[in-house]
C-alpha positions, -999 to 999 in steps of 0.1 A, spaced: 599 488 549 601 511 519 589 537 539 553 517 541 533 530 573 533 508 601 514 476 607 486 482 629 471 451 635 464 416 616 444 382 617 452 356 608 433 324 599 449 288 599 419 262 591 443 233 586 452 235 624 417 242 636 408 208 651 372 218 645 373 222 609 404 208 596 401 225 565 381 252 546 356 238 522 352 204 500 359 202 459 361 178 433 387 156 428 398 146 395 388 110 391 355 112 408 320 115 406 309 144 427 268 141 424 271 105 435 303 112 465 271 140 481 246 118 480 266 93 498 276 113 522 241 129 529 222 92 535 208 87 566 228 58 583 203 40 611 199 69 633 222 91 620 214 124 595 237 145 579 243 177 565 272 204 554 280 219 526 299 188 514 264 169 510 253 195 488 252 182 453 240 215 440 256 247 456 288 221 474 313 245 491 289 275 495 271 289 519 238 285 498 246 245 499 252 247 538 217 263 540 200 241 519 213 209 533 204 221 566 168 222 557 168 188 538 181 168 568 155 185 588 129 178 564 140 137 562 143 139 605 103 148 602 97 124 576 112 97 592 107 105 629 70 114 638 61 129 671 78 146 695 111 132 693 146 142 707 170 153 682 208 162 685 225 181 660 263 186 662 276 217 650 265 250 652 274 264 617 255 272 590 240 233 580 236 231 621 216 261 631 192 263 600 187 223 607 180 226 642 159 255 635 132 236 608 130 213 638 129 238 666 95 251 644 82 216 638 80 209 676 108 189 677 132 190 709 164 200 696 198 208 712 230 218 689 267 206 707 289 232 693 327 219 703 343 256 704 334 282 722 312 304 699 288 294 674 291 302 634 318 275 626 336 284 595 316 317 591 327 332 624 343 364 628 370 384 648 374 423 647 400 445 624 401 485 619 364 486 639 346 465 615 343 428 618 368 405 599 353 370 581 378 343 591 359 318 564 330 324 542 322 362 534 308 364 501 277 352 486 277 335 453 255 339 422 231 361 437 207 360 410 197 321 411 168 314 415 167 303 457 194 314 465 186 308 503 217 327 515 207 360 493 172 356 505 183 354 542 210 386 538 176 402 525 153 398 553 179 409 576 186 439 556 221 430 557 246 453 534 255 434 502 285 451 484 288 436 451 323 429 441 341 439 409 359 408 402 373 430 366 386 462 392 417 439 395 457 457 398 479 437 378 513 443 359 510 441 320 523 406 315 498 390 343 471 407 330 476 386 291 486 355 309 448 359 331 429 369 299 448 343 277 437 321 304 399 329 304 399 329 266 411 292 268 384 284 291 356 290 272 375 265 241 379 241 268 343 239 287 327 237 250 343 207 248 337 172 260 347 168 296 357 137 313 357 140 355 392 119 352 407 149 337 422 179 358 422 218 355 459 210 351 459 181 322 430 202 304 446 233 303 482 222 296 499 242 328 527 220 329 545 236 301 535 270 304 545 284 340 528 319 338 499 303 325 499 278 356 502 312 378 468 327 366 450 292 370 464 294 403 446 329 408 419 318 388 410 287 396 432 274 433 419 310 450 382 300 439 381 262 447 408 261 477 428 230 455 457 232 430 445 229 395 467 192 394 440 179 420 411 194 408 385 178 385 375 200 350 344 191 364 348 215 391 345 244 362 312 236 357 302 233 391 310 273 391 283 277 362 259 267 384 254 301 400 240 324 379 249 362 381 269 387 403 288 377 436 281 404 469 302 407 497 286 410 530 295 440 548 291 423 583 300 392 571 278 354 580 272 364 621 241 383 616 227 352 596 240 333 625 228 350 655 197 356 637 191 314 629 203 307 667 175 326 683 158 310 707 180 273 697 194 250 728 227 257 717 257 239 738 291 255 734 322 237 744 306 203 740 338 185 715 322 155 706 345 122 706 320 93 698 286 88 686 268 58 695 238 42 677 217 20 693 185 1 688 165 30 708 181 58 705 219 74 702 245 81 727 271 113 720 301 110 740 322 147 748 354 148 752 350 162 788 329 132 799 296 148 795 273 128 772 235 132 760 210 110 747 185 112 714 162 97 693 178 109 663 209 129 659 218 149 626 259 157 618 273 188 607 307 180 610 332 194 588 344 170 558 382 174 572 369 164 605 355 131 593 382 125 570 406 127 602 383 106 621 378 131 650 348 116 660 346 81 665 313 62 653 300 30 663 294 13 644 311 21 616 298 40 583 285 18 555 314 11 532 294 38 508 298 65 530 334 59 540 345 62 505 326 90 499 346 106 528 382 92 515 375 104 480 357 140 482 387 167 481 394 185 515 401 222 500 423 251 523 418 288 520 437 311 546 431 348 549 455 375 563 439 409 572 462 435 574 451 471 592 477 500 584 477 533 603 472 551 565 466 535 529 497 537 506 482 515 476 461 526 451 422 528 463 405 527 428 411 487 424 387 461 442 419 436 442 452 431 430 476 399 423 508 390 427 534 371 417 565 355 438 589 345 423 598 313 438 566 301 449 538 317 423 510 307 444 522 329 474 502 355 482 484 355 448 452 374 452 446 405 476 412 427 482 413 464 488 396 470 515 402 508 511 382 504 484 354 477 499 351 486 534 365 522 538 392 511 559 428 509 550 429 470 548 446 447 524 432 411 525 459 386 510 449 349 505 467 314 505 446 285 490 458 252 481 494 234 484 505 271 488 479 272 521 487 243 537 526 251 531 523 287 552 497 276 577 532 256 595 547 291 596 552 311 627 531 342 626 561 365 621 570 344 590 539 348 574 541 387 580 572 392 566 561 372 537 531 393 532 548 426 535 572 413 508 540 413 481 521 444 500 556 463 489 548 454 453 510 466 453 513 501 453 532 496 419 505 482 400 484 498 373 450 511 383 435 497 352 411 473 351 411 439 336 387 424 321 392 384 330 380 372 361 351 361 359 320 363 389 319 323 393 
């Protein structure tokens, strides 16, 4: 294809159709209030705990807020529960393994039901070009808050933390003044007085303005996994919250998690169907029969998990905690690596965007990973509407859709932009 060197090898992701996760990561809707929708969702309910980065009023959709919500539904176990009881935590992701972990070193008995076949849950990884490949989170955000309990974990593993240069960024001349037009408006519009019924879409006037609408997709959709017509202003400001520079982790999330497993009961394979409260204790039902009894058992399951009522629970959540589920936004972010026998783009960008012409969202933001990792990988990205559209393709659909914008990279301009911003 335009004498481009041969495809080597890819992975693919496709969160929508992973029955375990159903999804990428939660956002705000526009229309709702997302402090009150977390705390919902985090109450304890009789016997029941839970955690995710979805109950995480503060660092929601991160890593950081997976962390941190982990250690706050160990902390309310121990409050609640004194002695040496029996807890069972479900999911063995981020929220899970810290969680289980705060218990493990409390003297709690603890065992984690992981339902696939490896731990790490939306921060696992497969293998591209010799280094591993992040299927879900990769990056840590705002590395400079204060507690940021992802940075300070990277840190005492003496992980590699490459920071990312969201400015290096390949564009043509007319996406590069429809991008910084963009972030020029946004600082008119967060000034202002926001109301959570508005959306990225209303606020900024995209309707009208189709090239503008194409940078909020690569602004905004690529960021928050939702198109900017479901997503709440609100959401903007949710990105303020992290202060300073964004790193990418070399190795990705499965040091963290190997490192927060040590030592855990951790059953893999264990699908849970049905969790069942009791006056004494709780019953977890597994889709292959098997069940196990607790005291106390703390939920890590994904928000599209719950909101497809995977798991059955009797009884029922509190009418609360239900419409915290129905109303919190379910976000999609898919990720195609690409490994080429020899790079043919230009290696001095961090990323580059793209533009299709028939569907603008397709394909919209790439990483070099010449440029990140050494290697000669592209990284291209689906979020949103545009996501869930291509995650019903075959595999060799969504190639030749990719190569279509990989063709169109090594055109682009080496110089930077100034208009991302870190969020």
């Amino acid at each position: 294809m335009n004498n481009i060197p041969p495809l080597k090898h890819y992975v693919r992701t496709n969160w929508l159709h992973d029955p375990l996760a159903c999804g990428s990561y939660s956002f705000v809707k526009a229309g709702t209030a997302e402090e009150h929708l977390c705390e919902a969702l985090k109450a304890p309910f009789g016997r029941l705990f839970f955690a995710g980065e979805a109950t995480s009023a503060n660092a929601p959709a991160t890593t950081q807020g997976a962390i941190n919500s982990g250690i706050e539904a160990a902390k309310a176990v121990r409050e609640t529960a004194q002695g040496p009881h029996r807890v069972v935590v479900i999911g063995a992701g981020l929220a899970g393994l810290t969680c289980a972990l705060e218990l493990h070193r409390a003297g709690r008995k603890v065992t984690i039901l992981e339902g696939a076949d490896t731990i790490g849950g939306r921060t696992r990884a497969d293998k591209i070009a010799g280094i591993p490949a992040p299927l879900g989170a990769a990056w840590i955000h705002g590395v400079d808050t204060q507690d940021n309990t992802a940075k300070e974990l990277a840190d005492q593993l003496a992980l590699e933390q490459l920071p990312f240069d969201y400015d290096s960024l390949g564009a043509h001349s007319d996406q590069r003044a429809a991008i910084d037009a963009l972030a020029a408006q946004e600082e008119e519009v967060l000034s202002s007085v926001l109301l959570p019924d508005d959306s990225v879409s209303h606020a900024f006037g995209l309707t009208s303005d189709p090239q503008k609408a194409w940078a909020a997709h690569v602004q905004y959709t690529q960021e928050f996994a939702a198109d900017p017509a479901e997503l709440s202003i609100m959401a903007l400001r949710e990105g303020l919250r992290a202060e300073g520079r964004d790193v990418l982790l070399r190795e990705g999330y499965m040091p963290i998690v190997d490192a927060l497993a040590k030592g855990l009961d951790i059953q893999t394979g264990q699908v849970v169907k049905h969790v069942y409260q009791q006056d004494d204790g709780v019953i977890i039902m597994m889709q292959n029969g098997h069940q196990v009894t607790a005291d106390y058992c703390v939920v890590t399951l994904p928000l599209g998990v719950l909101k497809q009522n995977r798991v059955k629970f009797t009884p029922a959540f509190p009418i609360e905690k239900q419409h915290a589920i129905n109303a919190m936004g379910n976000g999609l972010m898919d990720k195609l690596w690409l490994e080429f026998d020899e790079p043919f783009w230009d290696s001095d960008n961090t990323s580059f965007v793209w533009q299709d012409s028939q569907l603008p969202g397709l394909w919209s933001y790439w990483v070099n990973g010449l440029k990140v990792f050494g290697k000669p990988i592209l990284v291209g990205f689906n979020a949103g509407n545009t996501a869930r559209l291509v995650a019903q393709w075959r595999d060799e659909d969504v190639l030749s859709s990719a190569m279509r914008a990989v063709c169109s990279i090594r055109d682009l301009s080496s110089q930077p932009a100034a208009a991302l911003d870190a969020r």
